[in-house]
VOGU-3710 file (C-alpha; in Angstrom, 3 decimals, decimal comma):
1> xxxxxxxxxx> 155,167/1,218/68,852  152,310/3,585/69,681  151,052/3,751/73,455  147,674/4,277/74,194  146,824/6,219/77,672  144,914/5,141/80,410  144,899/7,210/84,228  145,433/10,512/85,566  148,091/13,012/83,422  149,761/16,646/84,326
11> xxxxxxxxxx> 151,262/19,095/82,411  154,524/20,279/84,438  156,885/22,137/82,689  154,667/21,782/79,271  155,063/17,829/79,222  152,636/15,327/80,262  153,426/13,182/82,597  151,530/10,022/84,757  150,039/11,601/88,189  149,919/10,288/91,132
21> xxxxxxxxxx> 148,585/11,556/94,996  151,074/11,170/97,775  150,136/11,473/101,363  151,032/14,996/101,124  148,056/16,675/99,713  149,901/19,281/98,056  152,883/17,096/96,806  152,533/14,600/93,707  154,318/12,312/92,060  154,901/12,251/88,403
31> xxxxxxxxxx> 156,206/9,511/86,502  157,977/9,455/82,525  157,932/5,849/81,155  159,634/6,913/78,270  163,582/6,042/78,865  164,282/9,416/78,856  166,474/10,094/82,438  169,459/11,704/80,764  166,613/14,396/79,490  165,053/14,248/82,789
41> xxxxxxxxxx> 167,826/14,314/85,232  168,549/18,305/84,021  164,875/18,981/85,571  165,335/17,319/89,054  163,943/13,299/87,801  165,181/10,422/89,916  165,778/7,439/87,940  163,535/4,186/89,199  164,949/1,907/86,389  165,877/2,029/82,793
51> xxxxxxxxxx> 162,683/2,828/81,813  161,186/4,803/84,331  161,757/8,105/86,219  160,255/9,944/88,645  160,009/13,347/90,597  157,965/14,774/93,264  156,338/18,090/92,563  154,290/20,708/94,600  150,375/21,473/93,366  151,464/25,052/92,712
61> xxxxxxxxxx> 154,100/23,635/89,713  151,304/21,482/88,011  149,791/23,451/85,095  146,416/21,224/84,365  145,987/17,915/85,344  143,275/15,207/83,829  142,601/12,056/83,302  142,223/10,431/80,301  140,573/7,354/78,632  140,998/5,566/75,520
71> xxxxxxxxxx> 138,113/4,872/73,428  137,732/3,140/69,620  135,496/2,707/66,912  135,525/-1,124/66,087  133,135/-2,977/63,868  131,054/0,612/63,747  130,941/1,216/67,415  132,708/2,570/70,057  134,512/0,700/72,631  136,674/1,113/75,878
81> xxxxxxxxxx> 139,933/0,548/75,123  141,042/-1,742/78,596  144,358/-2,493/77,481  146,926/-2,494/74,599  150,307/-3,757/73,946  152,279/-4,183/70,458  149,041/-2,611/68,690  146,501/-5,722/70,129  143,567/-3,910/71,987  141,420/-5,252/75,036
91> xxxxxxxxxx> 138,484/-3,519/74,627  134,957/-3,473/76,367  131,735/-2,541/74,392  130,012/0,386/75,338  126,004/0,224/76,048  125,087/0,581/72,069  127,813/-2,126/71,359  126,336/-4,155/74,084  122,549/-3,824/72,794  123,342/-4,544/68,884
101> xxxxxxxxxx> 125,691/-7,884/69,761  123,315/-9,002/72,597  126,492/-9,191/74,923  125,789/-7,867/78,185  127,688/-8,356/81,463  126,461/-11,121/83,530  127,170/-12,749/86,927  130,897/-14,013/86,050  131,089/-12,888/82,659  131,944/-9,303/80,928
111> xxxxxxxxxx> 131,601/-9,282/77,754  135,516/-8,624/76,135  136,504/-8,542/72,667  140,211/-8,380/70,927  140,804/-6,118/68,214  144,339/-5,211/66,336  144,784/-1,765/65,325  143,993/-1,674/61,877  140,313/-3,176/62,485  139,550/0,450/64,558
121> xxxxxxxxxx> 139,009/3,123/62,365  138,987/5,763/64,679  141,111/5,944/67,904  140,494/8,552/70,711  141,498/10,131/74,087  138,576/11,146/76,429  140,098/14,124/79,093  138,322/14,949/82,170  139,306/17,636/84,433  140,842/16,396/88,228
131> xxxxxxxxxx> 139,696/18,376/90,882  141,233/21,285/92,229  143,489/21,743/89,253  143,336/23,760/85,830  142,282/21,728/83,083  143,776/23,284/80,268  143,912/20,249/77,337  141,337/19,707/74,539  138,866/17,226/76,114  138,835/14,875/73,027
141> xxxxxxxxxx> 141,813/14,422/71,280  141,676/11,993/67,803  144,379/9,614/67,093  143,222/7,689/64,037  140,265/9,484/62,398  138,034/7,570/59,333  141,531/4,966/59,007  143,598/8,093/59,200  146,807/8,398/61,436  146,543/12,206/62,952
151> xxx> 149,673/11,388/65,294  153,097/10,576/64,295  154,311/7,437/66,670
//
């Protein structure tokens, strides 16, 4: 099942990994949701469940850190990706979306649509550099590309 990423990422030890501030401002916390402790343990992860591990790392080891946003191309125009699970997407029109469907965000209302994967034909990662760190990524980084899988699952 492919994941789609939404929140701050840092490269430590050339993986990318959730990031998160502590109250230390030169410790932070980075998180694998990707069942892999038995990998992780070798490289000082704690294990919070079956799923998830964690370790707590100083500034100094981080190599870039960014966050990134989702973004698609449905029905010709891009939207906000908001949330995604067993390739069903959340998504939120962007202004050009809004002005061509006449669906804007009212008092009580946002305008919200529901999309599977195969109606997007392109599917994209926004990165935006945190700061006070390197930000050494490509800032747009295509997924699906004209109905065209560039990433393996």
């Amino acid at each position: 099942m492919r994941t789609y990423k939404r929140g701050n990422f840092a490269i430590y030890l050339l993986q990318k990994y959730y990031f998160y501030k502590t109250d230390n401002p030169d410790m932070f916390e980075l998180i694998d949701r990707k069942c892999q402790y038995e990998k992780l343990s070798k490289i000082g992860f704690l294990q919070h469940n079956n799923i998830i591990s964690y370790k707590y790392v100083s500034k100094k080891d981080i190599s870039s850190a960014f966050n990134t946003i989702t973004f698609v191309k449905y029905k010709g125009f891009n939207f906000f990706v908001e949330n995604s699970s067993e390739g069903k997407f959340i998504l939120r029109p962007l202004e050009e979306a809004m002005k061509y469907f006449k669906d804007f965000p009212r008092q009580g209302y946002d305008p919200i649509y529901e999309a599977i994967e195969e109606e997007n034909s392109d599917i994209w990662e926004e990165r935006k550099p945190i700061e006070g760190f390197k930000f050494d990524v490509e800032p747009i980084v295509y997924l699906k590309k004209d109905g065209i899988w560039l990433v393996e699952e």
